[in-house]
C-alpha positions as a Python dict, from the first residue, in 0.01 Angstrom:
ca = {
    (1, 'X'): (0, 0, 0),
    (2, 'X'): (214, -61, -297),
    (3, 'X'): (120, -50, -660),
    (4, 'X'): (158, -387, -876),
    (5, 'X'): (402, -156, -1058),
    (6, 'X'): (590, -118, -782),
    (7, 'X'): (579, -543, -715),
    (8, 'X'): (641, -573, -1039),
    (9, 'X'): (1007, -357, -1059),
    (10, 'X'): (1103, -542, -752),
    (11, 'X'): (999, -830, -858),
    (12, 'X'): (1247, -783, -1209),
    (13, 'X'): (1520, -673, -958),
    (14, 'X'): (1514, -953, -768),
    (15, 'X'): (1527, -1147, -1078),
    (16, 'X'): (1858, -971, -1212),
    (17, 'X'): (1988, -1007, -873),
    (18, 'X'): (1930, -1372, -916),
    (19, 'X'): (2083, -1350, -1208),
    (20, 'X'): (2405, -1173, -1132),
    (21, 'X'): (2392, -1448, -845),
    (22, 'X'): (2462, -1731, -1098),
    (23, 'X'): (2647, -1508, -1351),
    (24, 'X'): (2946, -1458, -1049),
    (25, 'X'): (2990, -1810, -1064),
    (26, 'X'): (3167, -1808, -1423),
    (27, 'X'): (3304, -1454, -1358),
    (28, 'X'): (3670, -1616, -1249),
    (29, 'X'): (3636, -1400, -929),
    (30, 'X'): (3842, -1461, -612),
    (31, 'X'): (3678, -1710, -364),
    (32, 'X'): (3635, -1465, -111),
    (33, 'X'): (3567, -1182, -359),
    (34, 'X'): (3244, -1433, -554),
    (35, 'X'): (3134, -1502, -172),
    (36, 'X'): (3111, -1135, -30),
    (37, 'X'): (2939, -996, -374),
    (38, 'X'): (2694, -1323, -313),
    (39, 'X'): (2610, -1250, 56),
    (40, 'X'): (2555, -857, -12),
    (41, 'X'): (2349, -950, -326),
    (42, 'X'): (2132, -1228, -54),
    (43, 'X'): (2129, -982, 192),
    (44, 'X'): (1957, -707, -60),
    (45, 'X'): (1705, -960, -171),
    (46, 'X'): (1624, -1070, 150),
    (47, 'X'): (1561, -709, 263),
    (48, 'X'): (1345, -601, -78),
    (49, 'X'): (1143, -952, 11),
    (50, 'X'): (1057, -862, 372),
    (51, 'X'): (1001, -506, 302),
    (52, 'X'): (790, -504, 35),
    (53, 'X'): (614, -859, 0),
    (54, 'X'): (617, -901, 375),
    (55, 'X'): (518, -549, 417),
    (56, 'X'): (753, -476, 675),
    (57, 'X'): (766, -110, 612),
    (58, 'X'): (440, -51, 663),
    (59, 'X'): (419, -228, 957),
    (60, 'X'): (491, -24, 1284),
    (61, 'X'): (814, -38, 1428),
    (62, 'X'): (772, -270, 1694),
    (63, 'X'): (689, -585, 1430),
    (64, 'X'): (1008, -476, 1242),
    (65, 'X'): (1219, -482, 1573),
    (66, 'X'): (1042, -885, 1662),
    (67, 'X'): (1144, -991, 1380),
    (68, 'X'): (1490, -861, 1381),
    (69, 'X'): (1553, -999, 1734),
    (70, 'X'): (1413, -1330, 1561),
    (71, 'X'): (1676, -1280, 1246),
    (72, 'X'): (1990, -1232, 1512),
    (73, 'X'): (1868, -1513, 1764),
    (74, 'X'): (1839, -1768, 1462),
    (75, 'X'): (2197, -1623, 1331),
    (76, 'X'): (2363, -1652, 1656),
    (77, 'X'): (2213, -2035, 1686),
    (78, 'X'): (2356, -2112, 1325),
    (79, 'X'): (2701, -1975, 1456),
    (80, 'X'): (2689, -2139, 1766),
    (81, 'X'): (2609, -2490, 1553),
    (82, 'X'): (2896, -2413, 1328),
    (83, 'X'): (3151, -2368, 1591),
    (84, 'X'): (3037, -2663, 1801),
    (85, 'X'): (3118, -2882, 1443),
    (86, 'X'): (3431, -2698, 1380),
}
C-alpha cells in the first residue's frame, strides 16, 4: 500500500494540475489548443485518482479491465447522446 507521502505528492499534483487547469483559461491560447491541454491535463488526473486513491494498481488485472469496459461503455453512450442532439 502507499505511503501518506506518496498521497500526499499526488495529492499536490493534482492540485497544480488544477491549477494549470484554470491558469489556461487567461493564457490567450487557441480554442482548440486551451481544450486539448484541458482534456490531457483531466485525463492525467483522472488516471492518478483511480490509480492511487481507488487503488486500481493494486488491484488484479481483471478489476482494472471491468472498469475500463465500464469507462468506454459510458463514453460511447455520451457520444451516442451527443450525436442524436446534433
Amino acid at each position: 500500500m502507499p505511503s501518506m507521502k506518496l498521497y500526499t505528492v499526488i495529492y499536490l499534483a493534482l492540485f497544480a494540475m488544477a491549477t494549470v487547469q484554470v491558469l489556461i483559461e487567461f493564457t490567450g491560447l487557441a480554442y482548440w489548443v486551451g481544450v486539448a491541454a484541458i482534456l490531457t491535463l483531466s485525463l492525467l488526473k483522472a488516471a492518478l485518482v483511480a490509480g492511487y486513491y481507488q487503488h486500481l494498481w493494486f488491484e488484479p488485472p481483471a478489476v482494472s479491465v471491468v472498469v475500463l469496459v465500464g469507462l468506454v461503455a459510458a463514453l460511447a453512450l455520451t457520444f451516442a447522446a451527443a450525436y442524436s442532439i446534433m
